[in-house]
N, C-alpha and C positions, 0 to 999 in steps of 0.2 A: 504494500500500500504506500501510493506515495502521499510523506503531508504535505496538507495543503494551507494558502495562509491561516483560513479560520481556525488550526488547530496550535497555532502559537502566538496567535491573538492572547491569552490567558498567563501566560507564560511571560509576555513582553509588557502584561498590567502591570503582574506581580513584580519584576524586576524596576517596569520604571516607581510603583510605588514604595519599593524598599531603598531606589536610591532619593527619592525624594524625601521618604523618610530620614534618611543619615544626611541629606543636605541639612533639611532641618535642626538635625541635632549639633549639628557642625558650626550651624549659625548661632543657634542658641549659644552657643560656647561661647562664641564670637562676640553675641553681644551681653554678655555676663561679666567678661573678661576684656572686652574690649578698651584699648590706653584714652578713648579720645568720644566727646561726644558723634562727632559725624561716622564712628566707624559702627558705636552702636545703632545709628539712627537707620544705617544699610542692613543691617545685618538685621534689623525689623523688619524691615522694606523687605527683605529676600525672604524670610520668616513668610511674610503678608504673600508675597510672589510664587512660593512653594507651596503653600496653602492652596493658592487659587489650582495651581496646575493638581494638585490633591481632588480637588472639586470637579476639576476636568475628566479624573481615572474615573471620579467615584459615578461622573453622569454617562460615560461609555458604559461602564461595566452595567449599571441599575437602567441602561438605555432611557433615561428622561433627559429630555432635549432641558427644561425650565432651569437643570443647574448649570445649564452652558448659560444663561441669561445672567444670575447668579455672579457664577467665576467672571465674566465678564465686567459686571457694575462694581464689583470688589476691585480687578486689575485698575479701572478709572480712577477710583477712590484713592488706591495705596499712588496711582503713580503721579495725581495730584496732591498728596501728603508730601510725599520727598520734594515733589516741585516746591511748596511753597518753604520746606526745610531748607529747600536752597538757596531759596531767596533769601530765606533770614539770615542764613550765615553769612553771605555776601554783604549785605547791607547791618549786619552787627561786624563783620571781620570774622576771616575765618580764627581759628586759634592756631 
């Protein structure tokens, strides 16, 4: 029998969910540990960012389209958080 894609469809969830998992945990570190405010404020931001792509697996796998809507309104959210972070560091100075 040859496989076919749908048979490691399941196999490439689970993988990209375990590394998305350990990104997470990588960043957690990152921003617990982190020397500087702007390094934690990323490593939220990627935190926020792995989350969504989490939300992406979890609306393939449960096949409902409404949490690609979801992960979507949330990436707008996180990536106008760090914009206006940006803005404030620039306009206070960075450190």
């Amino acid at each position: 029998m040859i496989p076919t894609i749908d048979d490691n469809v399941p196999i490439a969830l689970l993988i990209s969910a375990a590394l998305l998992g350990f990104g997470i945990f990588v960043s957690l570190w990152r921003l617990l540990a982190g020397p500087s405010l702007p390094d934690r404020v990323i490593a939220l931001d990627l935190i926020g960012f792995m989350l969504v792509g989490l939300m992406c697996l979890a609306a393939i796998v449960t096949d409902q389209q409404p949490l690609l809507s979801v992960a979507l309104m949330a990436g707008l959210i996180l990536f106008l958080g760090t914009t206006a972070f940006a803005i404030y560091l620039q306009r206070r100075g960075a450190p």
